[in-house]
BAPA-298056 format. One line per 3 residues: their letters; for each residue x negated, y negated, z of C-alpha. Coordinates in steps of 0.5 Angstrom, whole numbers, padded with zeros to 4 digits. Example, Ala and Ser with C-alpha at 12.3 -4.5 7.8 and 13.67 -1.06 7.14 Angstrom:
BEGIN
AS	-0025,0009,0016 | -0027,0002,0014
//
This chain:
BEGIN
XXX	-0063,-0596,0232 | -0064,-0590,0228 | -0057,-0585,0226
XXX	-0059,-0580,0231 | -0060,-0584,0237 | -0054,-0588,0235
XXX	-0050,-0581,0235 | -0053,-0580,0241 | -0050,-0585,0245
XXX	-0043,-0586,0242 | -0038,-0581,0243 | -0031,-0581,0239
XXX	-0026,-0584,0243 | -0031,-0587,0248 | -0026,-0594,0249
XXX	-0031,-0597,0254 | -0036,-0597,0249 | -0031,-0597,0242
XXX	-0031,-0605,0239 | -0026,-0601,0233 | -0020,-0596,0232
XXX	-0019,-0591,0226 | -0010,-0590,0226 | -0009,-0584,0221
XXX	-0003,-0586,0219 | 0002,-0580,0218 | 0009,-0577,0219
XXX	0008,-0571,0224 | 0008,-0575,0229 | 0000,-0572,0232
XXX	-0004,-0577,0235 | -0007,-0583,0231 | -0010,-0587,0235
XXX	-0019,-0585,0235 | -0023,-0591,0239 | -0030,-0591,0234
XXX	-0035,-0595,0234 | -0037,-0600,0228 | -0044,-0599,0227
XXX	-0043,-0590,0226 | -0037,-0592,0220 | -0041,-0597,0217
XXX	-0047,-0592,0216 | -0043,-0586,0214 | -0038,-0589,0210
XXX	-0038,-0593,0204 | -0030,-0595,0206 | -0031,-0596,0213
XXX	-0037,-0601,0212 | -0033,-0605,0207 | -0026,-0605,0212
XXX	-0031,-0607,0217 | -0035,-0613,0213 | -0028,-0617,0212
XXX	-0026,-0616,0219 | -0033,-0619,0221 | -0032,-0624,0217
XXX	-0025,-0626,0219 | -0027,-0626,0226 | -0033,-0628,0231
XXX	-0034,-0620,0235 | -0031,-0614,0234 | -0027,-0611,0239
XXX	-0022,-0606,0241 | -0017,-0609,0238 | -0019,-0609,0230
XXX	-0016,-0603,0227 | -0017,-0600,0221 | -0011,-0596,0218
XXX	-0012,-0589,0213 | -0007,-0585,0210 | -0007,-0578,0210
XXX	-0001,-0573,0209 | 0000,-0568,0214 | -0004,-0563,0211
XXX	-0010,-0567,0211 | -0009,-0570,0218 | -0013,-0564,0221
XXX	-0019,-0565,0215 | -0019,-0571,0217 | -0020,-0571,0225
XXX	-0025,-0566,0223 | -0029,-0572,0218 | -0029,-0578,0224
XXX	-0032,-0572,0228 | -0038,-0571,0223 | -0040,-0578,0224
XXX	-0041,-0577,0231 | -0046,-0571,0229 | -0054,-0571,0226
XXX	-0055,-0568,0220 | -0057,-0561,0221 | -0051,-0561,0226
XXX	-0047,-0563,0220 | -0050,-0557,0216 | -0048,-0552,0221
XXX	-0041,-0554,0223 | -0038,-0551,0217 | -0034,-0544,0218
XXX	-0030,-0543,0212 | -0028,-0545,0204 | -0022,-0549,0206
XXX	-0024,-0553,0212 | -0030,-0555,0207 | -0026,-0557,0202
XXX	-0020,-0560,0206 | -0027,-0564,0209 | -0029,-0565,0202
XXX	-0023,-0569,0200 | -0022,-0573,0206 | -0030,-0574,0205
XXX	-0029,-0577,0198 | -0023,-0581,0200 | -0027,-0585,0205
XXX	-0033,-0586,0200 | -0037,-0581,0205 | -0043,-0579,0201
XXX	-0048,-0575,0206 | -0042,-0570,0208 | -0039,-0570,0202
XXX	-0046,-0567,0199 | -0046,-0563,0205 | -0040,-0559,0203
XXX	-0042,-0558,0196 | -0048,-0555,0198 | -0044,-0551,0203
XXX	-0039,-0549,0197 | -0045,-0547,0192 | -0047,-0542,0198
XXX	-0042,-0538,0200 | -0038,-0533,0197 | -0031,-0533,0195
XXX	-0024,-0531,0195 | -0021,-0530,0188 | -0014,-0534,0190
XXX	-0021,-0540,0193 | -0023,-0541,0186 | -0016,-0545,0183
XXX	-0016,-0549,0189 | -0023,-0550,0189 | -0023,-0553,0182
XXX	-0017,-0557,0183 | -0021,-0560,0189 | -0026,-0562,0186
XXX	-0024,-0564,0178 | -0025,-0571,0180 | -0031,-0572,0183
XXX	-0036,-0572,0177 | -0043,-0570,0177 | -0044,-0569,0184
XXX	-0039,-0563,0184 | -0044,-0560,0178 | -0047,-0554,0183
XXX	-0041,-0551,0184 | -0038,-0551,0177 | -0044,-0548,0175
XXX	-0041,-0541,0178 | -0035,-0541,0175 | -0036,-0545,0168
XXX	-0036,-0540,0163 | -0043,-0537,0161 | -0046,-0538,0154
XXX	-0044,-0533,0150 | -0052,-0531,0149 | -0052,-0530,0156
XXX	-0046,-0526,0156 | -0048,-0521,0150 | -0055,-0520,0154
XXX	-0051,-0517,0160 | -0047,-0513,0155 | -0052,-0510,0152
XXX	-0056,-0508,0159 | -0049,-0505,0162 | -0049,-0501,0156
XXX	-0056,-0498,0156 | -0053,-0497,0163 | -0048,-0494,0162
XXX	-0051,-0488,0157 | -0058,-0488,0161 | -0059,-0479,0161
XXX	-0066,-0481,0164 | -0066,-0474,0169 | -0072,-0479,0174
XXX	-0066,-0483,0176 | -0065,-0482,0183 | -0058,-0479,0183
XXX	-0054,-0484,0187 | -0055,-0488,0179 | -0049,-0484,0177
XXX	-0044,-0489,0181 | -0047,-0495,0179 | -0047,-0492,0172
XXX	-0040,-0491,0173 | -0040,-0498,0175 | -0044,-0500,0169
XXX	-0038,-0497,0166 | -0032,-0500,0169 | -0035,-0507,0167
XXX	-0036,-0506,0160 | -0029,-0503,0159 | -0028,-0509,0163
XXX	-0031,-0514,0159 | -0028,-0511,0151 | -0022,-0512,0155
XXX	-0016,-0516,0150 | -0011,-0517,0157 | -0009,-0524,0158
XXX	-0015,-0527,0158 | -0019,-0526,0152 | -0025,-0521,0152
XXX	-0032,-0523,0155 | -0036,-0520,0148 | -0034,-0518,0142
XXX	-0038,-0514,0138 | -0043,-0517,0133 | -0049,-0513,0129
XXX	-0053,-0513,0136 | -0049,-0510,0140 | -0046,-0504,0135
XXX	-0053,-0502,0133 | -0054,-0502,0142 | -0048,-0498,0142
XXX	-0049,-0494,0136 | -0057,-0492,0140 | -0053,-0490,0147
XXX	-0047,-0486,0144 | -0053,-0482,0141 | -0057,-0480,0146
XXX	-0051,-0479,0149 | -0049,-0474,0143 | -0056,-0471,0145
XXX	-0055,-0470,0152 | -0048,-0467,0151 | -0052,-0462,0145
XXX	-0059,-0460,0151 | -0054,-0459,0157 | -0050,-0454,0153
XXX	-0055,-0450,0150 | -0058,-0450,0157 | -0051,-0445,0159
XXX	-0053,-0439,0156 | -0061,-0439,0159 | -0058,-0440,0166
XXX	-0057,-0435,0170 | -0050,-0434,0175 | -0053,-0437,0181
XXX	-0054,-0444,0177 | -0049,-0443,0171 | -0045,-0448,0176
XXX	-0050,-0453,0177 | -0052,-0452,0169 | -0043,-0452,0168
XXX	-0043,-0459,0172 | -0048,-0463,0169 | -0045,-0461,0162
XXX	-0038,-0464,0163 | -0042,-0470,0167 | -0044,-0471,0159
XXX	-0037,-0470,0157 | -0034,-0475,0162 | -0038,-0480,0159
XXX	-0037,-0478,0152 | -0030,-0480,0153 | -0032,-0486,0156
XXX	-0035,-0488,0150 | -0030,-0485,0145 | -0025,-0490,0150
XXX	-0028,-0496,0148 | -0030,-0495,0141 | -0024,-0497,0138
XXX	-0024,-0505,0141 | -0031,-0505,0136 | -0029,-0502,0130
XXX	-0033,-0495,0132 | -0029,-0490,0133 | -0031,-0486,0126
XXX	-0038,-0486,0129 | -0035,-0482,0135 | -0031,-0478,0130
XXX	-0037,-0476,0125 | -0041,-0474,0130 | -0037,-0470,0134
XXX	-0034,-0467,0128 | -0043,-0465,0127 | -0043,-0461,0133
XXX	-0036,-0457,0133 | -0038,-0450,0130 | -0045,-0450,0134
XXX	-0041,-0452,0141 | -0035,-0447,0140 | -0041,-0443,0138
XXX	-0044,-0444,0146 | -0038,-0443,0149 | -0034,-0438,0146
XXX	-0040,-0434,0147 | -0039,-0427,0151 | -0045,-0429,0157
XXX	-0039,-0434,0158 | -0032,-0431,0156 | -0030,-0431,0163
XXX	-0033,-0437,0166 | -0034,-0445,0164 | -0027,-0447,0165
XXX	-0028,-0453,0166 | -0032,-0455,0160 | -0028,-0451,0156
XXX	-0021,-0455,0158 | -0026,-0463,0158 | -0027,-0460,0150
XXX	-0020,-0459,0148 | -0019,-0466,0152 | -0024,-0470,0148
XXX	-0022,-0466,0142 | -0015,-0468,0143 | -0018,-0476,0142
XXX	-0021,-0475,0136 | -0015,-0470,0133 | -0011,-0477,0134
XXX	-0015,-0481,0131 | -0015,-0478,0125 | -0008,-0475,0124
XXX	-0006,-0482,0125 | -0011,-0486,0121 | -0014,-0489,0125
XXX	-0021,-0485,0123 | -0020,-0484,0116 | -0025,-0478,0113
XXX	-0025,-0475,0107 | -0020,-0470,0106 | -0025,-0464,0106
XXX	-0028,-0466,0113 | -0021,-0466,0116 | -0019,-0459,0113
XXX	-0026,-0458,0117 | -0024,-0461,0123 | -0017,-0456,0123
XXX	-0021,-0451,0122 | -0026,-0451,0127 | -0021,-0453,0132
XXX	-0015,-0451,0131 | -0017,-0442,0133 | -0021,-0445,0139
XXX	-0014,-0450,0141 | -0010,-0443,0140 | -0014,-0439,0143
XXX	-0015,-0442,0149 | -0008,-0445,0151 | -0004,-0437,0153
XXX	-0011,-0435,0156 | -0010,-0442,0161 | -0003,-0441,0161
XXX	-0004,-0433,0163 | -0009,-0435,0168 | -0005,-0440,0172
XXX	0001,-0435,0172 | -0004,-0430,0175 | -0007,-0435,0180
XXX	-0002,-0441,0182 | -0009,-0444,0184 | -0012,-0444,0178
XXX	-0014,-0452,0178 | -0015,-0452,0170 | -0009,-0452,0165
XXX	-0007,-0456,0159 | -0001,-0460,0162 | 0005,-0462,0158
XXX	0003,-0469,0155 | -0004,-0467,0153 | -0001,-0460,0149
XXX	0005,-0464,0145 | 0000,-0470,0144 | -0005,-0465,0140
XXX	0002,-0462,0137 | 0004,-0468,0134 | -0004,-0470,0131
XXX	-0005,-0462,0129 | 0002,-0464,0124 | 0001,-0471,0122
XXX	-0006,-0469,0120 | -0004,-0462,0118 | 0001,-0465,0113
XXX	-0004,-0471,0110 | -0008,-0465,0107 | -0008,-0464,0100
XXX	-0003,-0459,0099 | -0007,-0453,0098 | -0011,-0453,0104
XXX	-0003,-0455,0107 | -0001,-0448,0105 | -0008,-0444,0107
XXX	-0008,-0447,0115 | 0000,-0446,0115 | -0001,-0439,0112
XXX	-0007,-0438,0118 | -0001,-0440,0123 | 0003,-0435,0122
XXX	-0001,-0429,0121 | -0004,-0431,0128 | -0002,-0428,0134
XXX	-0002,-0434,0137 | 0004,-0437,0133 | 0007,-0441,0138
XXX	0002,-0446,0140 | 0001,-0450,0136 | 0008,-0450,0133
XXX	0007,-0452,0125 | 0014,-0450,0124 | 0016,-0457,0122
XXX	0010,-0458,0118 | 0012,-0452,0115 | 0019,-0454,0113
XXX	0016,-0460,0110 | 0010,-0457,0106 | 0017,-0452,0103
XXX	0020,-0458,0102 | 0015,-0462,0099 | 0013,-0456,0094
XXX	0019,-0455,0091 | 0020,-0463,0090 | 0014,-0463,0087
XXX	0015,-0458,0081 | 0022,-0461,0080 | 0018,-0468,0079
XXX	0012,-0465,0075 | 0018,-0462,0070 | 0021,-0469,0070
XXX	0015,-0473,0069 | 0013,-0467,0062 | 0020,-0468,0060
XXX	0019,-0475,0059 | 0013,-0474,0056 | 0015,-0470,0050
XXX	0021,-0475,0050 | 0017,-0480,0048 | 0012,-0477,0044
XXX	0018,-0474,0039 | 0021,-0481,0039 | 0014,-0484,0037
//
């Protein structure tokens, strides 16, 4: 008699036909008697057939009165209710009666325990299929640690990837996320974004250690996107001053899209040892930008673009008067100079404006003007003293002296000078000291 006629005929807790009981032995007090059937145990579990051959072996028939004992705690109990119930269905009935990851798991365990391999590999095929939760995995890993090779095609979704493997996927999101190909349909832009989220994600040192780490490959990819993007930024710009009023805004838009992912880019560079590539190359294209924007066609428009400019400049102002970039001394007396009349300029003007107009929505607000205070004066008091007194001299004859405030640079550059005479005089006196002693 073949499985599916035999599951056909017996039902679970038919006593008229049952020549065995299963007791579920537990604490909770649920009900632990089940009437089954000998021929249904034996063929679906390993355990069962054996308890059976010896109670066979000992006796001439097998009637209600032979009782096989299993121990379950109380969580398992309801898994293991479901189990004896699974014996009584056909295969493809197994396979559709899953309806969650925990019922599987709980199955799975139970499955295991009583040596039960068709169900148990039907669980696992389950498993592999279906989504799931993230607070699943700790249990899913949990559950099956110790059921060897046959649990192999669900540790192939969590085991880690090859490193390869993972370096390829990196790659790919950050031609991704740099992409300016305008045939792109425009939904892209939120993938792009996403592609974006995900890289930021992959470089990140939080408590687990990041996905990539930055090789020749991957920098040299990154070094080509940051490019393009650097071209993109440039053509969009010069784009504003061909464009007529009716499409200056779609022109404006696409112009702080560019600058959105230029600072994207400049906020991972630092986790790949890049930022100096950022750095330079925004420092190429400073006189040619202010140049575009401070254009009288748009003296009194692009506001936004205007504010993302300061904003991107603010970054890289940090990461030289800081030393994380470091330049030679005539690129960032460059740097000042382009930067510094265009920062001065605009900061009263949006200050004017906001004033004018409460709903005026582009400001430099208070955390980004003293973090641009406080580069300008590391950077500032970095430089060779005489381009120290040039930028300081240019500051005080401006008529914008209060933003920003150089005054304490000042002091120090004051203070250094006349330090430096005095050691200067010291450093001769020894000198002519020594030489009169020879």
């Amino acid at each position: 008699m073949d499985k599916a006629t035999v599951a056909d005929i017996y039902e679970l807790g038919d006593r008229a036909t049952s020549d065995v009981v299963v007791r579920l032995r537990n604490k909770d007090g649920r009900p632990e008697w089940f009437y089954c059937h000998s021929s249904i145990l034996s063929k679906k579990s390993k355990f069962f057939a054996d308890r059976l051959s010896v109670i066979s072996s000992s006796c001439q028939t097998l009637d209600s009165h032979n009782c096989i004992e299993v121990c379950c705690s109380g969580p398992e109990y309801d898994h293991y209710v479901k189990l004896l119930r699974l014996f009584y269905l056909s295969d493809h009935l197994v396979t559709d009666s899953w309806d969650s990851v925990r019922t599987a798991l709980g199955v799975l365990q139970a499955a295991t325990a009583l040596c039960c391999e068709e169900i148990a590999q039907s669980c696992i095929e389950y498993l592999e299929a279906v989504p799931w939760e993230e607070k699943e995995e700790d249990v899913i890993l949990k559950t099956i640690s110790g059921l060897g090779p046959v649990a192999m095609p669900i540790l192939a979704r969590i085991q880690p990837v090859d490193l390869n493997a993972v370096k390829h996927v990196f790659i790919s999101a950050i031609r991704f996320a740099t992409s300016k190909d305008k045939s792109l349909p425009p939904f892209t832009d939120d993938l792009k974004t996403s592609a974006q989220e995900q890289v930021e994600y992959m470089l990140a040192e939080d408590e687990d250690l990041p996905l990539v780490t930055a090789d020749s490959d991957i920098k040299a990819e990154v070094k080509i996107g940051l490019s393009k993007l650097f071209s993109a930024f440039e053509s969009e710009l010069n784009l504003l001053l061909s464009e007529s009023d009716r499409s200056l805004e779609e022109a404006e838009s696409k112009v702080l899209q560019c600058l959105s992912d230029l600072e994207w880019v400049c906020s991972i560079l630092p986790k790949m040892d890049m930022l100096k590539d950022f750095v330079c190359s925004w420092v190429d294209i400073s006189v040619n930008v202010l140049a575009v924007v401070q254009d009288k066609k748009l003296s009194s428009g692009i506001w936004a673009v205007k504010v993302k400019l300061i904003e991107v400049t603010a970054k890289v102002l940090d990461a030289v008067g800081y030393g994380n970039v470091v330049l030679p001394a005539p690129s960032r007396v460059q740097l000042l100079k382009i930067w510094l009349p265009y920062i001065r300029t605009m900061k009263p003007l949006l200050d004017s404006k906001c004033t004018e107009d409460e709903a005026f929505p582009y400001k430099m607000d208070a955390d980004l003007c003293q973090g641009i205070e406080g580069a300008i004066i590391s950077l500032v008091l970095a430089l060779p003293s005489n381009d120290q007194a040039d930028i300081l001299t240019d500051w005080m004859e401006a008529e914008q002296v209060r933003y920003p405030d150089l005054s304490e640079a000042f002091e120090v550059w004051c203070y250094r000078t006349k330090a430096a005479k005095r050691r200067l005089e010291v450093g001769f006196n020894e000198v002519g000291n020594a030489t009169v002693s020879l």
